[in-house]
Each structure stands twice: as structure tokens, then as C-alpha cells.
C-alpha positions in Angstrom: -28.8 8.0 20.9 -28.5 8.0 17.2 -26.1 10.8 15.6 -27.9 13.6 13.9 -26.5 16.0 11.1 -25.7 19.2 12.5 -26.2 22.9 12.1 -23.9 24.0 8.5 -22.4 27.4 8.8 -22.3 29.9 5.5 -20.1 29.4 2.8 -17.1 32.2 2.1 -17.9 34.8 -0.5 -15.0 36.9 -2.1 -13.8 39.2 0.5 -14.4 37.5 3.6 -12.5 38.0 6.6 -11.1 34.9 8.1 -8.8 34.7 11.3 -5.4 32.4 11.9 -5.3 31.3 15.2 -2.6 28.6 16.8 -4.9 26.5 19.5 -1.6 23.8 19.3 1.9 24.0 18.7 4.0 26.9 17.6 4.1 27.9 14.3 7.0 28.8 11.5 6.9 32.8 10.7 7.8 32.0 7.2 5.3 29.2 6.6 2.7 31.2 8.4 3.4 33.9 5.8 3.3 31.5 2.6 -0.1 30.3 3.7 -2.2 33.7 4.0 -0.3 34.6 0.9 -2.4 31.4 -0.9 -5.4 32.9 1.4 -5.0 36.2 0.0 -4.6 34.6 -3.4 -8.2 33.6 -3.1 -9.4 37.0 -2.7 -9.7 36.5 1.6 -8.9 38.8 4.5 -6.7 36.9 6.3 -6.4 38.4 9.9 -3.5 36.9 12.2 -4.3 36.3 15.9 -2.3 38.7 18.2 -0.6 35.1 19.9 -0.2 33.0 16.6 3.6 33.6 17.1 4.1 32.8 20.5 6.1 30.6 21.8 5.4 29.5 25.5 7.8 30.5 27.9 8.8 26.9 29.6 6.4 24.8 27.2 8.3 25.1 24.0 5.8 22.5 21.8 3.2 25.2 22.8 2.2 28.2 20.8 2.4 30.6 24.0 0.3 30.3 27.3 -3.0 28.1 27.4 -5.0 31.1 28.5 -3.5 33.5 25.1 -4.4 30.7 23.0 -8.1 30.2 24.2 -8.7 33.8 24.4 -7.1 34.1 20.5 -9.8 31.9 19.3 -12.4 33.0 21.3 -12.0 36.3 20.3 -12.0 35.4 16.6 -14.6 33.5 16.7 -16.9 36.1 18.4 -15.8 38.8 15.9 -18.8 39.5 13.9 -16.9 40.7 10.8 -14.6 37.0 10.8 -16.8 34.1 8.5 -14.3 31.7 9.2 -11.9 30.5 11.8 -8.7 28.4 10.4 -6.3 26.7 12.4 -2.3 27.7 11.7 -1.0 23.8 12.6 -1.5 21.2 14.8 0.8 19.9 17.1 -0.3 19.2 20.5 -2.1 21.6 23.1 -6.1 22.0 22.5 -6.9 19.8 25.0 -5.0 22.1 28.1 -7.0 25.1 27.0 -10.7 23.7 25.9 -11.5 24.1 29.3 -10.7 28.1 29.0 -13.2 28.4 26.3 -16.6 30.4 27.3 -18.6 28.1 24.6 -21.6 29.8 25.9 -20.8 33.4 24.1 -19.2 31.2 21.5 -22.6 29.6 20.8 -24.1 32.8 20.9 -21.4 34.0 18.1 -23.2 32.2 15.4 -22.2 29.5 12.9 -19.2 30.0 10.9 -16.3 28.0 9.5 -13.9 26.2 11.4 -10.7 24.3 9.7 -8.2 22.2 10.9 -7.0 18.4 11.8 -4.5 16.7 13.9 -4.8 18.1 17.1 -7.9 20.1 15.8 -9.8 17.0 16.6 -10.5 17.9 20.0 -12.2 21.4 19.0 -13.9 19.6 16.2 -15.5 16.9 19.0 -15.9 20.1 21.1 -17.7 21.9 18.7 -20.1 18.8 17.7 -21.0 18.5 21.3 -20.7 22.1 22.4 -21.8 24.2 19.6 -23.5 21.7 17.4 -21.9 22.6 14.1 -20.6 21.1 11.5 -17.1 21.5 10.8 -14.1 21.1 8.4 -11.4 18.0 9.0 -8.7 19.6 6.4 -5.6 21.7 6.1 -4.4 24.3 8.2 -2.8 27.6 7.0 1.2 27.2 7.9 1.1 23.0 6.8 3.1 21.7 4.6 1.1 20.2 2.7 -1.5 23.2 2.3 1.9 25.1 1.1 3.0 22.4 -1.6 -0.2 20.7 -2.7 -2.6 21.6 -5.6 -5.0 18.8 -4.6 -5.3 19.6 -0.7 -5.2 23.5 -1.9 -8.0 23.3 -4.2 -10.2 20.9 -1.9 -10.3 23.1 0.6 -11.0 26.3 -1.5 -13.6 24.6 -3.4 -15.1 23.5 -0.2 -15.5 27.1 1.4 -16.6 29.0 -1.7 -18.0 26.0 -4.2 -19.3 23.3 -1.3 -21.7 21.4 -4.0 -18.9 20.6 -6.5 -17.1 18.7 -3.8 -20.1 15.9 -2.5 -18.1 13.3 -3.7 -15.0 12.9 -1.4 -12.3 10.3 -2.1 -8.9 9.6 -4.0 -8.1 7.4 -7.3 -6.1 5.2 -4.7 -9.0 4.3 -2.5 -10.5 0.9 -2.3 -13.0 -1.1 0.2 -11.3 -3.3 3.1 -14.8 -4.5 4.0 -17.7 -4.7 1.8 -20.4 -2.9 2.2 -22.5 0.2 1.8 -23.5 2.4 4.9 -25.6 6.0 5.4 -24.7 8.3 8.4 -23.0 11.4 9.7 -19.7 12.0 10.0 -17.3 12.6 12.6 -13.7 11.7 13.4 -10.2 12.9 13.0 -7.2 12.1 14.5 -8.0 8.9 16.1 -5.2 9.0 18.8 -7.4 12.2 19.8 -10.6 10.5 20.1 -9.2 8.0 22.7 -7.5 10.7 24.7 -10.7 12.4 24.5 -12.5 9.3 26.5 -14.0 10.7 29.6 -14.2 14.4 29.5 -16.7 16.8 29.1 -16.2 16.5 25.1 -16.3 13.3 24.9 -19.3 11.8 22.7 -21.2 9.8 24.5 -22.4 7.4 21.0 -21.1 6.5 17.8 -24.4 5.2 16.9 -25.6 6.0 13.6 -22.0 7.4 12.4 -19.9 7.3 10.1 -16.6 7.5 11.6 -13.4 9.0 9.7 -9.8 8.3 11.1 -6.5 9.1 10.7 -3.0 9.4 12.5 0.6 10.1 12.0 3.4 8.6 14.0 1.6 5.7 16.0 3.6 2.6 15.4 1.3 -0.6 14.5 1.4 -1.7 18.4 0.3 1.6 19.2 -2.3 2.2 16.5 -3.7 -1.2 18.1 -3.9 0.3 21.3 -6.0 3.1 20.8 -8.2 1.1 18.7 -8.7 -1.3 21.3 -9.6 1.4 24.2 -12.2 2.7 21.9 -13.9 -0.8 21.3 -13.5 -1.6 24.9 -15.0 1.9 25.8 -17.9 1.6 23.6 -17.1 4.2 21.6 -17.6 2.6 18.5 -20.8 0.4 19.3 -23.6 1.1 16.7 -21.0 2.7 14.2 -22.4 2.8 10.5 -19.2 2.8 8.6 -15.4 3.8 9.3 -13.7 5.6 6.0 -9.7 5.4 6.8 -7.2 8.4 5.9 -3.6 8.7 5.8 -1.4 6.6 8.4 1.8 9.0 7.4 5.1 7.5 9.8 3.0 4.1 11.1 4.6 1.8 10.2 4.6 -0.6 6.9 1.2 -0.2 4.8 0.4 -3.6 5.1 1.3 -4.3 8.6 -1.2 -0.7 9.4 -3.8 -2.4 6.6 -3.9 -5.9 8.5 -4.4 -4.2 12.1 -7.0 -2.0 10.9 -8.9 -4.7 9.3 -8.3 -6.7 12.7 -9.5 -4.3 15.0 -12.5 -2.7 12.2 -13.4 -5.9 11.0 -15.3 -7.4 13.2 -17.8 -4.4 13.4 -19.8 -5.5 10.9 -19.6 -2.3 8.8 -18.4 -1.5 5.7 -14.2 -0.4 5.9 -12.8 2.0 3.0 -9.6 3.3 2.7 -7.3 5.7 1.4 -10.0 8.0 0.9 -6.8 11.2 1.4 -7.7 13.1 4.1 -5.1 13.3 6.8 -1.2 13.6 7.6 -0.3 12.4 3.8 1.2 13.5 0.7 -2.2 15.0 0.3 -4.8 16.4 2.3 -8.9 16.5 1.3 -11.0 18.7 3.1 -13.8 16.4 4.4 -17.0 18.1 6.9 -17.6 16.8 9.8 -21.5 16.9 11.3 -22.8 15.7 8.1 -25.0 13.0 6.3 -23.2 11.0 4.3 -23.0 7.8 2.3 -20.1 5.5 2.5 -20.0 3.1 -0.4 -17.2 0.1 0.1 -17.6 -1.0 -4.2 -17.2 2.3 -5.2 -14.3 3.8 -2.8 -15.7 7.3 -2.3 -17.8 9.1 0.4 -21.0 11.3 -0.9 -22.4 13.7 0.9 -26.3 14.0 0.8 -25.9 18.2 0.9 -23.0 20.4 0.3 -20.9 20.7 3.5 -22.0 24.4 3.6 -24.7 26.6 3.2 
């Protein structure tokens, strides 16, 4: 089964009410704060989910109970006056409340805009499969790097308001790793994600036709190998178009991460580019997920054939 673009939601207009939510890890009060002030800055309506500031009781890498979290974004997302639904940070944690989710009232909800990364990756694979929409890999409200960088700042505002004047995604320091040039929709994230995701209900069940973005932070070369490795073995890369790399922030020497990747990507046959600037680095592009796309190895970039939203 060959990977089809998916449903895009609205873009935001001046005014629009977005909620915070915390699906993950717990999340600083004073970053928090810094981020809807940028929010606000944009003329949004940033709303903060009653559980954003939890911390759970015995868990302490959880923002609050599994249940508060899944019923926070539940509830924003089948608001009717919130447009769009951005994630505070990652962490760790999506995965033990996905389950909790009632994705049949959130499909009846409507398409809107969901943000995040990291962690986020398993709500971005669950809305792909569950929802079918098309949704936004990028920063989240209380990240550094949202708070400190112009680029990742702007990328992401021009995305929700201005979506045509960002169809060309990519960074000054990307370059091919395998020649090549490859059309197809994108998915991805966090690729340490992906593999954990193997085997449940989220799980995609074909990579044919896509064009697969990755990124991680932390995973030691060995490691990064690994996880690469269960997803060729699993078949969860066979018939993959193209694979456009990200940041590898805390993994290890750049050339000992650039010679496994081009190990393990290689020998798919498909055009490899990296440092396209999305991910857990200095910066942070907002790239959509769910859409078609054309990855072009000579000319570093990614180019979407339509504006990520409506």
C-alpha cells in the first residue's frame, strides 16, 4: 500500500485561539510563559491546558497522570473555538496515554493544526493513521530553541499563517549523502520513536511511496545503529522513496553519525539528504508531515508540491 497525502487542516488567521497542552514531560513555568508571550506576539490566543503544569505524583519525567494528559488534549482538540493544538515540550510519555485518546470524537472534531516533535512523534504517526491529517514536525511552545531562535521562530509562524512562502524546506548547510531525486509524502520524526512504535495499533503498516524524515537527540552511534537496523529488519522502510536527515544533537561525532547513516540508508537505493534543520539542533524548521513532496539530493532542499496548509 503506497502512501497517500493526507487531509491539510486550515491555516491560522489573526486572532486564533490555539491551546498548550503537555502530552510528555513536564514543563518549566517560566519557559512556558516566554513561549505564549512570542504566541501572543503574533496576534494568537494562546489558551493553557488546565494540566500543562503538572507534575506526576511518583513519575516525575511525566507532566501529571496519563489520564489528565489525554483528556487535556482531547479536550483541546474537540473545542470548536481552538484552530490549533501545540505541544509545550517533548520529553517522554505519549505513548502511555495514546491508548486514553477517544480518536473517534477526535475525528469527528475536524482538522486543525497540530505541532510538536520529539516525543510528538507518536501523536504525529497516530494522527496519520488515526485521523488522517497532515501535521506539523516543528517546535514546541516552552523549547529552547523556539525561545532563542529567529529561524525556528519564523518557520513556524510563516508556516501557520503564510504556508505557500515556506514550500521550499531546507538549510544553507544541507547537502546530498546519496544521489538522487525522489517524489513522495512525508512522514517521520523522531526516529528512536518510530522503532518503539513497531507493533502497535499506530504503527504504519508501509513506508512505500514515502519520503521519510528523521531525527534524534542523545542516541550514541551504536544505538542510532540499532534502531536503524530494527526498522530495516521490520520492513518498515521497504519501498521508501527518499529519507531527508535532521539534526543528530548529543550522538556522537558528525562523521562517525554521517558514516552510520550512510551504512544503514545507503543500501536503499534512494536518494539520502542531510542537514536539512529540522530537529533537536541549534535550529529547528517546521516541516508538515502527510504531504507530497519532492526530495532533490543535487539541490539539498525538500519542496512541497502545495502549501502545508489550507
Amino acid at each position: 500500500m503506497t502512501l497517500t497525502p493526507l487531509t491539510r487542516p486550515a491555516r491560522l488567521r489573526p486572532g486564533a485561539r490555539v491551546a498548550v497542552v503537555a502530552p510528555s514531560g513536564p514543563v518549566p513555568a517560566e519557559r512556558l510563559e516566554a513561549g505564549l508571550d512570542i504566541l501572543r506576539g503574533w496576534d494568537l490566543d494562546p489558551v493553557v491546558a488546565p494540566h500543562v503544569l503538572d507534575v506526576h505524583p511518583r513519575l516525575g519525567y511525566l507532566a501529571g497522570t496519563d489520564e489528565d494528559r489525554a483528556r487535556d488534549l482531547q479536550d483541546a482538540w474537540c473545542d470548536p473555538a481552538v484552530s490549533a493544538v501545540l505541544c509545550a515540550r517533548g520529553g517522554y510519555g505519549v505513548q502511555r496515554m495514546a491508548d486514553l485518546l477517544d480518536w473517534t470524537a477526535m475525528r469527528a472534531a475536524g482538522p486543525k493544526v497540530f505541532v510538536g516533535y520529539s516525543d510528538i512523534t507518536a501523536l504525529h504517526e497516530a494522527f496519520a493513521r488515526r485521523l488522517g491529517l497532515v501535521t506539523l514536525h516543528g517546535p514546541m511552545t516552552a523549547a529552547m530553541t523556539f525561545l532563542k531562535d529567529a529561524a525556528t521562530q519564523e518557520s513556524l509562524r510563516a508556516t501557520l499563517f503564510e504556508p505557500e512562502s515556506v514550500r521550499v524546506l531546507g538549510q544553507d548547510t544541507a547537502r546530498g549523502l546519496v544521489p538522487g531525486r525522489a517524489a513522495g509524502v512525508t512522514f517521520g520524526g523522531c526516529v528512536s520513536l518510530l522503532a518503539a512504535e513497531l507493533g502497535t495499533p499506530y504503527a504504519r503498516t508501509s513506508a512505500a511511496g514515502g519520503l521519510l524524515l528523521i531525527e534524534d537527540v542523545g542516541e550514541e552511534p551504536y544505538r542510532l545503529d540499532r534502531i536503524l537496523t530494527q526498522l530495516l529488519r521490520s520492513g518498515g522502510l521497504d519501498g521508501v522513496a527518499g529519507v531527508g536527515l535532521g539534526s543528530w544533537a548529543e550522538c556522537g561525532a558528525p562523521e562517525d553519525v554521517r558514516a552510520l547513516l550512510l551504512d544503514r540508508l545507503g543500501g536503499l537505493g534512494v536518494p539520502v539528504v542531510e542537514e536539512l534543520g529540522f530537529g533537536h539542533g541549534e535550529s529547528n524548521l517546521t516541516v508538515p508531515l502527510g504531504v507530497s513532496a519532492v526530495l532533490d539530493a543535487e539541490s539539498a532542499t525538500l519542496t512541497l508540491d502545495l502549501p502545508a496548509l489550507v
